[in-house]
N, CA, C and O atoms as a GROMACS GRO file, in nm:
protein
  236
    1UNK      N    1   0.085  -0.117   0.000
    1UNK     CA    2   0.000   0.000   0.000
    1UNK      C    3   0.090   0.123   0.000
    1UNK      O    4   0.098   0.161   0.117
    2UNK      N    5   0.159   0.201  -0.080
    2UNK     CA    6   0.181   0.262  -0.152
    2UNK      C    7   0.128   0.404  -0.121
    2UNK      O    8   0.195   0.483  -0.186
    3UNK      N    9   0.028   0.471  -0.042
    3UNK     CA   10   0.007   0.575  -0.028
    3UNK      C   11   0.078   0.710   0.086
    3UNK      O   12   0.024   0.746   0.191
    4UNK      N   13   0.217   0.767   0.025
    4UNK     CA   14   0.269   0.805   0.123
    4UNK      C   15   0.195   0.964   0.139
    4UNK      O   16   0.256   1.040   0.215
    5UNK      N   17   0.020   1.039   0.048
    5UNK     CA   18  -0.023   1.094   0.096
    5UNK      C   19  -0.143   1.101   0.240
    5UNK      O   20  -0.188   1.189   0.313
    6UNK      N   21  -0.158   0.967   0.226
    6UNK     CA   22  -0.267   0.894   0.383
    6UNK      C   23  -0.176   0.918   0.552
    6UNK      O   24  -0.236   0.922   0.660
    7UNK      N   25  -0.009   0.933   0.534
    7UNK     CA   26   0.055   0.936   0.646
    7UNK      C   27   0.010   1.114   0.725
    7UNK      O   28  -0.022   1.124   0.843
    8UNK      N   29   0.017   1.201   0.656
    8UNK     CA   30  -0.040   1.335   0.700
    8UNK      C   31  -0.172   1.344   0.724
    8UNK      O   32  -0.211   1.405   0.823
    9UNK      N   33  -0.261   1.283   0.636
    9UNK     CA   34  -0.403   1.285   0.687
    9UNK      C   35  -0.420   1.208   0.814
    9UNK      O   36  -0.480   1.261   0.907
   10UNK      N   37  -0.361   1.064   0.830
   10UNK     CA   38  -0.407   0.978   0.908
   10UNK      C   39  -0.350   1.108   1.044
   10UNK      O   40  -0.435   1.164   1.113
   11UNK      N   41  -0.193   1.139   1.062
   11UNK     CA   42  -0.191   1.186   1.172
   11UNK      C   43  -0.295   1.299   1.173
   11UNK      O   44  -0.367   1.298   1.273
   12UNK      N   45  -0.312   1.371   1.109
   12UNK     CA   46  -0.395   1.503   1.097
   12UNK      C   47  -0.495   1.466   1.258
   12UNK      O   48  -0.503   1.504   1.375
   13UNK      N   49  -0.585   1.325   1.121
   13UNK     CA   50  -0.702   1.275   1.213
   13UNK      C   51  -0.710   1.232   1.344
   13UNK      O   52  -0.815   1.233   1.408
   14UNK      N   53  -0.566   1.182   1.401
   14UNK     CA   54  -0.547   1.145   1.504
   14UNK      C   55  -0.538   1.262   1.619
   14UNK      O   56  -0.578   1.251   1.735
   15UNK      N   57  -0.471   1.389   1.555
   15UNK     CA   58  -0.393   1.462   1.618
   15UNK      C   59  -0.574   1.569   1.693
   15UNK      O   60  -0.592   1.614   1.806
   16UNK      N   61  -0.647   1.572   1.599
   16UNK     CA   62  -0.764   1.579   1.600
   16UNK      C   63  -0.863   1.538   1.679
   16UNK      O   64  -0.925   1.609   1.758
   17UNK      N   65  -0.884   1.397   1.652
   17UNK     CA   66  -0.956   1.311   1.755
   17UNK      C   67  -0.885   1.344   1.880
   17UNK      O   68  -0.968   1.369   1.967
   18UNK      N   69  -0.773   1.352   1.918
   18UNK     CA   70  -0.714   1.365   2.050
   18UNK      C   71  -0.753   1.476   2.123
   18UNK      O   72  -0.785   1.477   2.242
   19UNK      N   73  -0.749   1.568   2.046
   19UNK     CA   74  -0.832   1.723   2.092
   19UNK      C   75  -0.957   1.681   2.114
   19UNK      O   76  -0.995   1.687   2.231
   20UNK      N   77  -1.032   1.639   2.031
   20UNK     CA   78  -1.146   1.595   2.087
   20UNK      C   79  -1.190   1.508   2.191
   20UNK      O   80  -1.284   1.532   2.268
   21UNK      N   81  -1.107   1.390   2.190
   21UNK     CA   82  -1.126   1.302   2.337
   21UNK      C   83  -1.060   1.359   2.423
   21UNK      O   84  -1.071   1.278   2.515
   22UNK      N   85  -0.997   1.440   2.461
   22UNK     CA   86  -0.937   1.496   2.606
   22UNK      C   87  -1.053   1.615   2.594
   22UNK      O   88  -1.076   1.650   2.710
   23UNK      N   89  -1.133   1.687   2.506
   23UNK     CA   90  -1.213   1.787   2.541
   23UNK      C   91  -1.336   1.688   2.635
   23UNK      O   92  -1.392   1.734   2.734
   24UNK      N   93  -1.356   1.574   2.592
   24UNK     CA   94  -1.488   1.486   2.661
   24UNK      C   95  -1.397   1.433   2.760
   24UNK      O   96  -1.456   1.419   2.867
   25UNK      N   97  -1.309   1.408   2.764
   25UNK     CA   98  -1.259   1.349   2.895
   25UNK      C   99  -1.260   1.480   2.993
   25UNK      O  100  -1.260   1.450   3.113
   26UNK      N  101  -1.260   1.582   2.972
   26UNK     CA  102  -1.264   1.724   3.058
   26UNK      C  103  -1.440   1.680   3.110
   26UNK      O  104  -1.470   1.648   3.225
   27UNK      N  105  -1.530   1.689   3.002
   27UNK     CA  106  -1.671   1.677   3.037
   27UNK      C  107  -1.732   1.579   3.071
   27UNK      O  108  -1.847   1.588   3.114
   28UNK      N  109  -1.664   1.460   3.059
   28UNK     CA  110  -1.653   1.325   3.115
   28UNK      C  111  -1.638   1.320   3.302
   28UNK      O  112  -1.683   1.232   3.374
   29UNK      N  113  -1.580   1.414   3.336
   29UNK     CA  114  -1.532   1.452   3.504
   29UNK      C  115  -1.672   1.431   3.571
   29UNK      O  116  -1.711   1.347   3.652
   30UNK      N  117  -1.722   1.511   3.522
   30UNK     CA  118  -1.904   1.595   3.582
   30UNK      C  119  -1.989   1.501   3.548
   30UNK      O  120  -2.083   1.483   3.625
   31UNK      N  121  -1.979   1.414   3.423
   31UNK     CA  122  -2.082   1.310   3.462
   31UNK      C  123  -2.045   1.195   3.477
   31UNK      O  124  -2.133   1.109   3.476
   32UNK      N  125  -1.927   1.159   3.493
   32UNK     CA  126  -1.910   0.987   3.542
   32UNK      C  127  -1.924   0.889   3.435
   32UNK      O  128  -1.953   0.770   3.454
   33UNK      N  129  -1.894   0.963   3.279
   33UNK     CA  130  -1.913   0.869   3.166
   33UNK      C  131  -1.754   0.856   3.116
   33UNK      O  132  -1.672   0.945   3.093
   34UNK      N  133  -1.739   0.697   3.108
   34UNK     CA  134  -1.612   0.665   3.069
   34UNK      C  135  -1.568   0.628   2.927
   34UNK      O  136  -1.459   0.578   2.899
   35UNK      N  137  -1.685   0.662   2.827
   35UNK     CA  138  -1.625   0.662   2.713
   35UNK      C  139  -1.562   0.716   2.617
   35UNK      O  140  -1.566   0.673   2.502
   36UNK      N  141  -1.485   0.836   2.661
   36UNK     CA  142  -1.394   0.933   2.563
   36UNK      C  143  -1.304   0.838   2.524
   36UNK      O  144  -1.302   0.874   2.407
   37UNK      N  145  -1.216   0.732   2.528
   37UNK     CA  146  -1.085   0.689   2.502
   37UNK      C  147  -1.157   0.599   2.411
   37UNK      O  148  -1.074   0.530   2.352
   38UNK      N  149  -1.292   0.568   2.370
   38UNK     CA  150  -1.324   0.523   2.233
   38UNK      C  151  -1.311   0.636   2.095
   38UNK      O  152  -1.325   0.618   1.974
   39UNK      N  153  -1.286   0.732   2.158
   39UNK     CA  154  -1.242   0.873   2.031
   39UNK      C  155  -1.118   0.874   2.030
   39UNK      O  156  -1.085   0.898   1.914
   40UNK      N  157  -1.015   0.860   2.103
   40UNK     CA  158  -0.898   0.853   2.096
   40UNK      C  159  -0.848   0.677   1.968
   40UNK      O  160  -0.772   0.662   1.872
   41UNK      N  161  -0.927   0.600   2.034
   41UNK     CA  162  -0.895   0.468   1.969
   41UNK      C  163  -0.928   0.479   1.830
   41UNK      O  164  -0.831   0.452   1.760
   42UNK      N  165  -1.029   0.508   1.768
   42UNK     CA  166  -1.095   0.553   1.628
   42UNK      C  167  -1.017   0.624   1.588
   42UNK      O  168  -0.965   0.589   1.482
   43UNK      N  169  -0.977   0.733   1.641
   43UNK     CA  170  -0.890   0.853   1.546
   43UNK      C  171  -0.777   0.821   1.526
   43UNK      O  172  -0.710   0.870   1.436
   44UNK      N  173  -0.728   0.715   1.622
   44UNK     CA  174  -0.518   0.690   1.591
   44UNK      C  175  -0.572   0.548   1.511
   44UNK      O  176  -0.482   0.495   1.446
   45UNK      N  177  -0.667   0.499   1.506
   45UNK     CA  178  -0.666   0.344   1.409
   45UNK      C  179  -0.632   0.349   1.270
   45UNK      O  180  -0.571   0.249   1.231
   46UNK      N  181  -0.659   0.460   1.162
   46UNK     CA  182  -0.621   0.500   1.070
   46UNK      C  183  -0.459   0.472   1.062
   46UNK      O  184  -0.415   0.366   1.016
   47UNK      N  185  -0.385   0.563   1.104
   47UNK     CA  186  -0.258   0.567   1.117
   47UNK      C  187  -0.204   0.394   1.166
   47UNK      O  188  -0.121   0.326   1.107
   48UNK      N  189  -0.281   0.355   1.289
   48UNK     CA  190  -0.199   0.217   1.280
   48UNK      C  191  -0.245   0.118   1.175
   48UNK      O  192  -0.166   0.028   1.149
   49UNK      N  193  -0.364   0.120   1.109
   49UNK     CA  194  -0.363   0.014   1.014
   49UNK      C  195  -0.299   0.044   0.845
   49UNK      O  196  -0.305  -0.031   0.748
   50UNK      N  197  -0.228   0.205   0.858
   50UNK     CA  198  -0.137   0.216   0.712
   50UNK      C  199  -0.009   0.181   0.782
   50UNK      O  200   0.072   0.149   0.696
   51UNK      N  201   0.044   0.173   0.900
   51UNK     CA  202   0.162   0.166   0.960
   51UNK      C  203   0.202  -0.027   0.897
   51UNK      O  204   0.282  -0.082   0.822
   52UNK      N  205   0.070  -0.071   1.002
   52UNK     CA  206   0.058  -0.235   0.953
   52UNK      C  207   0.086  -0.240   0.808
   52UNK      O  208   0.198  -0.279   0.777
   53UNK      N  209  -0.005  -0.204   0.704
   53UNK     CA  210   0.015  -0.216   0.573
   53UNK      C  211   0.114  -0.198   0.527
   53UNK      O  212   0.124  -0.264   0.424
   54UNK      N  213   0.245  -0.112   0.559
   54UNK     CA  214   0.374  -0.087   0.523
   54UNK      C  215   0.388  -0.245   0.564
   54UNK      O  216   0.355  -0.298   0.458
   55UNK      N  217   0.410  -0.324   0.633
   55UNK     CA  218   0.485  -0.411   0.678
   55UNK      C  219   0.390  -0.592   0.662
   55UNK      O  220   0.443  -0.702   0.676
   56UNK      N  221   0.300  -0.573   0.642
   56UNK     CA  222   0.210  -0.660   0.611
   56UNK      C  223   0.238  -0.683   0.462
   56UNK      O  224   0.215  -0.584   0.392
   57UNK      N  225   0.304  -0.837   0.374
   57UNK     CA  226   0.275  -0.847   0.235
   57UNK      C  227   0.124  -0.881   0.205
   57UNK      O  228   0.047  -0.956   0.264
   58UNK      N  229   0.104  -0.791   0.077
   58UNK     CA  230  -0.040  -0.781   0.045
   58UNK      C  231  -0.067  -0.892  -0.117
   58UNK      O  232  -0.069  -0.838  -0.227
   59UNK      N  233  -0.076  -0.978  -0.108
   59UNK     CA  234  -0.098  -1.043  -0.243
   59UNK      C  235  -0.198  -1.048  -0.281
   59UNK      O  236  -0.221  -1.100  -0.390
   0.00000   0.00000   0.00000
């Protein structure tokens, strides 16, 4: 997989989602809901499954 323009987007998205799950993990405090680190996991998965694909043979 061959796409060395997906490495800037993927972090983009990650770098992104992260802002966003630490903003709900801020609003997460006040109500006792523990699912922000499912926004963190979604937004860096991009980046690790082109990371895999570098190193994974694809036939």
């Amino acid at each position: 997989m061959l796409m060395p323009w997906f490495f800037p987007v993927a972090i983009a998205l990650g770098l992104l989602g992260t802002k966003t799950g630490m903003e709900q993990r801020h609003i997460a405090r006040k109500s006792g809901d523990k699912g922000w680190w499912i926004i963190l996991l979604l937004a860096w998965l991009p980046l690790i499954y082109w990371i895999l694909a570098q190193f994974v043979r694809q036939d």
